[in-house]
C-alpha positions in Angstrom: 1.9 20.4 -14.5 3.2 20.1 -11.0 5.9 16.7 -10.9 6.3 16.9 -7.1 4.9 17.9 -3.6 6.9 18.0 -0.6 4.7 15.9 2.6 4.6 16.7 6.0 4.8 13.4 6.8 4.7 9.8 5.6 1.3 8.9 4.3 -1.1 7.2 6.4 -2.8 5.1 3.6 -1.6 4.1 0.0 0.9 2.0 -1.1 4.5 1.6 0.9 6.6 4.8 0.6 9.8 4.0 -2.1 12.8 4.4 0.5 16.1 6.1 -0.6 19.2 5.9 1.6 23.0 6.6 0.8 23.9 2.8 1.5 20.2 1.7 -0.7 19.8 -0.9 2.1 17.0 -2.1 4.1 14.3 1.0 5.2 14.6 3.7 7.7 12.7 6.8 10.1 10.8 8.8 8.6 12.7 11.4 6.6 12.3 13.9 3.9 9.1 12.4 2.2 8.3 13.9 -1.3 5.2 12.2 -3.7 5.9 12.8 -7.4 3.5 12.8 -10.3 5.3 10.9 -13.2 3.9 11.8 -16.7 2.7 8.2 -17.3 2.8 6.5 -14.2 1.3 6.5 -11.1 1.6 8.6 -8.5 3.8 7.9 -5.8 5.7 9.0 -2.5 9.7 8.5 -1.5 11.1 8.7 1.9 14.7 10.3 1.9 16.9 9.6 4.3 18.3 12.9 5.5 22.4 13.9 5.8 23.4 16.3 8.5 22.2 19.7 8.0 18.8 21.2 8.5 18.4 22.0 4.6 16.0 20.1 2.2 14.6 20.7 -1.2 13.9 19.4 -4.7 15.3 20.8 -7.9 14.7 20.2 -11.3 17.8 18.4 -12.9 19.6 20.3 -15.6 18.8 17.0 -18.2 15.1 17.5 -17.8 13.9 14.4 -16.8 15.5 13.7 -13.3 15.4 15.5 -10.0 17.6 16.4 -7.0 16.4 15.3 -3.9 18.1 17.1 -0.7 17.3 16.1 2.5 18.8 17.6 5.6 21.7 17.9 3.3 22.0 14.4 1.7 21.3 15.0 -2.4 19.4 12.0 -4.4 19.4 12.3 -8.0 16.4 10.0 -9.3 14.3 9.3 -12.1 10.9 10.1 -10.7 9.2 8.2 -13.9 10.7 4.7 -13.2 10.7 5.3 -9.2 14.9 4.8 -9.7 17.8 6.4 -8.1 20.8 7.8 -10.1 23.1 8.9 -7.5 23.7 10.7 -4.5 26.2 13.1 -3.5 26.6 15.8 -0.5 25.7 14.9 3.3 26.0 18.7 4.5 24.5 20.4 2.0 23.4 23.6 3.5 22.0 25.5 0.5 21.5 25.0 -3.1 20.0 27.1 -5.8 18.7 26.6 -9.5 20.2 28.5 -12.7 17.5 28.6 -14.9 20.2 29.3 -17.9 23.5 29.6 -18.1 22.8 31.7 -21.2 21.0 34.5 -19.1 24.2 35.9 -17.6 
């Protein structure tokens, strides 16, 4: 089952986009927007704020559960099922790239 789609844009209906920013303050532009589709939850969309660099993505987290936001470089770790952020690291991220298992070496 697919847990996220990356969005062109910030909806034009639904409920208020969840807004992530290094600082967690207040809301901002329209940035990375992703809408995830929690196991037991509804669905719904986040607006990342973006760092510095032209790179964005989202990656599976290596616990399972939570997933790496990049946008434009900035990286959000959140818990997609309770619409929460973990941390954030990076600002000028320019590229990242999953291990599926460190076993597989």
């Amino acid at each position: 089952m697919e847990r996220f789609r990356v969005l062109n844009g910030l909806p034009s209906t639904g409920p208020y986009p969840e807004q992530f920013s290094t600082g967690g303050r207040g809301t901002h532009r329209e940035g990375f927007v992703v809408e995830f589709f929690p196991e037991k939850k509804p669905t719904w969309v986040g607006n990342f704020q973006p760092g510095v660099t032209e790179y964005s993505a989202v990656l599976p987290h290596f616990d399972g559960t939570a997933l790496i936001v990049i946008a434009g470089g900035q990286a959000y770790v959140i818990d997609p099922e309770e619409r929460r952020l973990l941390t954030v690291f990076g600002g000028s991220i320019n590229l990242a790239l999953q291990v599926l298992s460190a076993t597989s070496w």
